[in-house]
C-alpha positions in Angstrom: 0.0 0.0 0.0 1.5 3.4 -0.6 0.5 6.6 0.9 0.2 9.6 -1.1 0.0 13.1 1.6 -1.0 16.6 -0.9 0.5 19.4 1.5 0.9 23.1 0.9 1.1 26.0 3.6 -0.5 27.8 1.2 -4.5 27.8 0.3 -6.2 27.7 -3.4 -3.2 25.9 -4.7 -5.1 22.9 -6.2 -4.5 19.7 -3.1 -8.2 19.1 -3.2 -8.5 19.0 -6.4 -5.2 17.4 -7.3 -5.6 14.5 -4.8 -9.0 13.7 -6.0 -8.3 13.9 -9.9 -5.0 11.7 -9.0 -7.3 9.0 -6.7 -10.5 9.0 -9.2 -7.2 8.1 -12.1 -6.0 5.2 -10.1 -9.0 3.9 -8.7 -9.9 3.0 -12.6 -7.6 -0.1 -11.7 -7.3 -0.2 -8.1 -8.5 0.4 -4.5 -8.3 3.6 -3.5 -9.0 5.1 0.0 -9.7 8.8 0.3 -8.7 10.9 3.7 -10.1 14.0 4.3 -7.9 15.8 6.9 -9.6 19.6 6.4 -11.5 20.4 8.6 -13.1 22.7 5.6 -13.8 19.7 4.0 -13.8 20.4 0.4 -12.5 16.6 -0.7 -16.0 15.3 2.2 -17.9 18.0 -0.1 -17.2 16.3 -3.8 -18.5 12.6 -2.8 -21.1 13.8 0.2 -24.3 15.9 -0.8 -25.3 15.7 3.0 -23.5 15.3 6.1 -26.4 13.7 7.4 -24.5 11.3 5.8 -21.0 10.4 7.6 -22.6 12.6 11.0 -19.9 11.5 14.0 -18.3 8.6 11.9 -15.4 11.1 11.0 -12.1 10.7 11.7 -12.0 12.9 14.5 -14.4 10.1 16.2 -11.8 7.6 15.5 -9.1 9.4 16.8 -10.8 10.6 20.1 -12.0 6.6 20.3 -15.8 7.4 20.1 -15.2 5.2 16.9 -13.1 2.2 16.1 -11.6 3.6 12.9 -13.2 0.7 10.6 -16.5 2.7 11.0 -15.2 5.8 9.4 -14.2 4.4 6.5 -17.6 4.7 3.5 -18.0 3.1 0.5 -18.0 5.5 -2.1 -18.1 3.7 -5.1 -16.6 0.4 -7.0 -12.7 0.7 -5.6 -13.1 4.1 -3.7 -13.4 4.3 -0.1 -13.5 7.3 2.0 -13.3 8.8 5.8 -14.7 12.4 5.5 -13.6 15.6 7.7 -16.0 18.2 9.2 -15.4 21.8 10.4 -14.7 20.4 14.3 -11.7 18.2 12.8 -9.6 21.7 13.5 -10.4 21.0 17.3 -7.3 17.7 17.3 -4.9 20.6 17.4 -6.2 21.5 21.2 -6.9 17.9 21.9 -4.6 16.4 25.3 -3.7 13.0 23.5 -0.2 10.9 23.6 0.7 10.4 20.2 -2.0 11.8 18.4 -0.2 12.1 15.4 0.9 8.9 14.6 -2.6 7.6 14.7 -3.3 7.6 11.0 0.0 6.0 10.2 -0.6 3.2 13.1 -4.3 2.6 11.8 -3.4 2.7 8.2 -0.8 -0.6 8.6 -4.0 -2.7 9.5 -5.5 -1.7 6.1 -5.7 -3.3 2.6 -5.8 -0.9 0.1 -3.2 -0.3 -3.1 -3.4 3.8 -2.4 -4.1 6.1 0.3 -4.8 9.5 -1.0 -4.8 12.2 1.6 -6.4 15.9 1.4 -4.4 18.4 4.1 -5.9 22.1 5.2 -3.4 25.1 4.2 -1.7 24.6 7.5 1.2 22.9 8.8 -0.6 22.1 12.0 -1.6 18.6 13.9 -3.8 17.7 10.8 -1.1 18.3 8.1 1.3 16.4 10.3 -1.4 13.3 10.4 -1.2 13.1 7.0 2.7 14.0 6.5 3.7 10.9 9.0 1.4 8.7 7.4 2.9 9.3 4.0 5.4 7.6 1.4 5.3 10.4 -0.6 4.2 13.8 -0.5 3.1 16.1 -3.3 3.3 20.1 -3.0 1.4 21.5 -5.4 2.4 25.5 -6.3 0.4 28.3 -7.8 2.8 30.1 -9.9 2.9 33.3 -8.1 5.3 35.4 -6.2 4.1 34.5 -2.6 2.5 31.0 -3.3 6.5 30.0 -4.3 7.5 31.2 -1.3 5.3 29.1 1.1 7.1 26.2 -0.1 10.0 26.8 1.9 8.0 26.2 4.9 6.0 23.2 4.5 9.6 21.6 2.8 11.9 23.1 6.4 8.0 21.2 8.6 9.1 18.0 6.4 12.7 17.9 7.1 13.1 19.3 10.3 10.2 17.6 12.2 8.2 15.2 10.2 11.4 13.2 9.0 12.9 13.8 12.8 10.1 12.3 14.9 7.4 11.0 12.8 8.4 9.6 9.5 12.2 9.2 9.0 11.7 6.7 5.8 9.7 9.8 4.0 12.0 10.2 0.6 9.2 11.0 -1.9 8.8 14.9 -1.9 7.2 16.7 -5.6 6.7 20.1 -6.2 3.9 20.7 -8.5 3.4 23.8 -10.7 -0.3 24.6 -11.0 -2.7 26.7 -12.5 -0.9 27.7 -15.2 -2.8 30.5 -16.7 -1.4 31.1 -20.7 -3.1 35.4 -20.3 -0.7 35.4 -17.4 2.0 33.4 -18.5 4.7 35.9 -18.0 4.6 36.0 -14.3 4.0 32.1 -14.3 6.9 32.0 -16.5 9.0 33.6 -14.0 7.2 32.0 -10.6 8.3 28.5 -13.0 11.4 29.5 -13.6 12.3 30.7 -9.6 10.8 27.5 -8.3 13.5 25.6 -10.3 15.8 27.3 -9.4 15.4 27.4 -5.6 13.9 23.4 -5.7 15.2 22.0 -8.8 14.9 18.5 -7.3 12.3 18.7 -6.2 9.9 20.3 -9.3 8.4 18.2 -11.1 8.0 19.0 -15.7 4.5 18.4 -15.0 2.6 21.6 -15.8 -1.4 22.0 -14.4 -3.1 24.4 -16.8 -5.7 26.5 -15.4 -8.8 24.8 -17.0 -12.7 25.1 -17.3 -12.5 21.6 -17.4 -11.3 21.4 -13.6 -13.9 23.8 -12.4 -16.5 22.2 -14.1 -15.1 18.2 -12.7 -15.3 20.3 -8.9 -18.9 21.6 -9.0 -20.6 18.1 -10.6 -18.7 16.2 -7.7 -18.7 12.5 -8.0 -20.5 11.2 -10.5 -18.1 13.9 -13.2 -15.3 11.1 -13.1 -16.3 10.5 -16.6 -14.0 13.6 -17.3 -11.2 12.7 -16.3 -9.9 11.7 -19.5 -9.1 15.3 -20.3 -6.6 15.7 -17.6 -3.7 14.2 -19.8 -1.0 16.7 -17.2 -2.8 14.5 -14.0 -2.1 11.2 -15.7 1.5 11.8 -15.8 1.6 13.0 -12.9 -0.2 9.5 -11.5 2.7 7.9 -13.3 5.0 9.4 -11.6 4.0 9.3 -7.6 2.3 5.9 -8.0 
């Protein structure tokens, strides 16, 4: 099973969005299990219309042991399983428990899936670092702007100097991904490009996300738009690559 953590400081950079396109792709051939760790749950939003639906069978149950983490874990649809976030999942940052954030990791070894995909808040507080020390790899997705570049440093000095320190020393897999490239602005996303390989050139992926109607379009419709995903030749490469 490998573990695949989308992380950014940063906000509106494309994790959700990312994470799901990349999970929906390899759930086509394989199990897929889907972790939202947002407490703003965007990814809970795309496969639940009501929250009626997964109502105190979230993750923050399982961790606070209301739960046994089994019963947070819905079927979604043929290979794609999911354990949804709400807006109180913020509250395991004030939460008193012993090694809270190796939960995930712990619970994750007694499952049987071929991918874990896992949706982070624009933080690099307790629920980043669930996901981050659960992880084999982690993907940084980057809007090519001036400041969005520059939050990279800090999610990339959380990763090596506390993640790989206490949490997840056998962490190797770290991408940078350049996204919403906009072609009417391409002169500043030229130079946002070319300053992120500069400053992280191995770390940046060639994989290019174009700013497209398409994505907006695969976001609003939710689920049942996997149909689409076809047309998002730049996140089938990048499948290729982190899988």
């Amino acid at each position: 099973m490998k573990t695949i953590c989308f992380a950014s400081k940063k906000g509106g950079v494309g994790k959700t969005t990312s994470a799901i396109i990349c999970g929906l792709i390899m759930a086509k051939k394989h199990r897929v299990l889907f972790i939202d760790l947002d407490s703003q749950n965007a990814m809970t939003s795309f496969f639940f219309e009501n929250i009626a639906d997964f109502e105190k069978r979230t993750l923050l149950e399982a961790i606070t042991g209301d739960i046994m983490f089994k019963d947070a874990i819905f079927n979604i649809g043929n290979n794609v399983d999911m354990i949804p976030s709400k807006l109180e999942f913020e509250n395991i940052n004030f939460l008193q428990l012993s090694g809270k954030e190796l939960f995930l990791r712990i619970e994750l070894e007694n499952l049987d899936y071929d991918y874990v995909i896992i949706d982070t808040p624009p933080n690099l507080f307790t629920e980043t670092v669930l996901g981050l020390s659960a992880a084999n790899t982690v993907v940084i997705p980057a809007r090519l702007e001036k400041m969005d570049t520059r939050a990279i440093s800090f999610t990339l000095d959380k990763i090596n100097n506390q993640i790989k320190k206490y949490f997840n020393p056998s962490l190797e897999n770290v991408y940078i991904l350049p996204t919403q490239y906009n072609y009417q602005n391409r002169t500043v996303n030229d130079l946002a490009l070319q300053t992120l390989k500069e400053n992280f050139n191995d770390k940046t992926l060639d994989i290019l996300i174009k700013l497209n109607s398409q994505v907006s379009k695969f976001n609003f419709l939710g689920y049942e738009s996997d149909s689409n995903l076809k047309y998002f030749t730049e996140y089938h490469e990048l499948v290729e690559v982190i899988k």
